[in-house]
N, C-alpha and C positions, 0 to 999 in steps of 0.2 A: 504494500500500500504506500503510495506517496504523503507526503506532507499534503499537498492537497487535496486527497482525498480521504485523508482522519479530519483536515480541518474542516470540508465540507461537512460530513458526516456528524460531527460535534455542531454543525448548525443544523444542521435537517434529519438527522437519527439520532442524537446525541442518548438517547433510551435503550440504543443497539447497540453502543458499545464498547466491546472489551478489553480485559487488560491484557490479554495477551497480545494482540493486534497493537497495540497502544505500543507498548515495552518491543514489540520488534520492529514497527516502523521507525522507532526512536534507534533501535540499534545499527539499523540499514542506513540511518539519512545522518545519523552524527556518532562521532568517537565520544566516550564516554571514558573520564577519569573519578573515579569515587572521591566524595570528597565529603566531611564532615558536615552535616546541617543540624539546627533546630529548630522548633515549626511547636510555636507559641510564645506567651507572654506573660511578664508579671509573677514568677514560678511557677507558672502553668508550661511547661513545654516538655517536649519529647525533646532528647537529646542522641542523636543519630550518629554514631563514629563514623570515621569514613568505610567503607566496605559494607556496610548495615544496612537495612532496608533499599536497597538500591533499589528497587521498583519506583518508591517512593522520592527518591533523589535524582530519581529522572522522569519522572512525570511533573515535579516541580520544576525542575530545570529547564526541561521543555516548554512549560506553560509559561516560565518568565520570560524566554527567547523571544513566544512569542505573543505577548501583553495579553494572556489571557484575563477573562476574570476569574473569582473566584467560583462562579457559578460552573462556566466551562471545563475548570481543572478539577473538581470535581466529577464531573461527568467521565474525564480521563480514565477515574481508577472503576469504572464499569462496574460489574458483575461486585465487587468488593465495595463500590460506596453503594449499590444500592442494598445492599444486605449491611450497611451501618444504617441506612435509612429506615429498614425494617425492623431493627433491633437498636433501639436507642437506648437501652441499658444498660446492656452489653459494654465492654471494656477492650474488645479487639478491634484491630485496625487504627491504633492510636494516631497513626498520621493523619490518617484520614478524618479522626474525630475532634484532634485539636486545628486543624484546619479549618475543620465548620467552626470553632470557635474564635477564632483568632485571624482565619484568614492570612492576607500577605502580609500583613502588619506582622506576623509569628513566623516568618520565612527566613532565615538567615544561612545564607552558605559559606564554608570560610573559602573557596576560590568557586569558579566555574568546572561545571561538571560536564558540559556538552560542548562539542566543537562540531559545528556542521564538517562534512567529508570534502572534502576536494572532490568535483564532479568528475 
């Protein structure tokens, strides 16, 4: 899948799609260097070493490259935000859940984690 047709699809299916498609269009269209994040605020936050949650550190990554909002980069983690969406009690999927909270204001990466490929 290209870059523009996840981006398409996150406007006209964004309810179709998954994380797997997500995580490999992301690995086909740019090089990826693991890189430590945090993703909330105020001592609310998940604290991400580098190597850790990579799904997660590249779905972010992607979505800052390219000004997603918050609404859309949730949509990114598919099949996994909408089973936070159905289980709001629940305690898994931490990225995912202090992101609804905190959104990009709770984003912090310590370098960039994506480099588009040389065509």
């Amino acid at each position: 899948m290209s870059i523009d047709e996840l981006l398409n699809q996150l406007e006209t299916q964004p309810d179709q799609i998954d994380f797997a498609s997500v995580i490999t269009a992301i690995e086909v269209h740019y090089d990826y260097t693991p890189q430590a994040f945090s993703n909330g605020v105020n001592g609310s936050s998940v604290s991400n070493p580098a190597g850790t949650n990579e799904g997660s550190c590249k779905v972010f990554a992607f979505a800052q490259l390219h000004n997603l909002s918050e609404f859309q980069t949730l949509k990114l983690f598919g099949e996994h935000y909408r089973k936070v969406l159905a289980t709001p009690d629940e305690t898994d999927h931490a990225n995912i859940r202090a992101f609804m909270r905190h959104g990009w204001e709770g984003i912090q990466f310590d370098a960039p984690a994506l480099q588009a490929k040389a065509v």
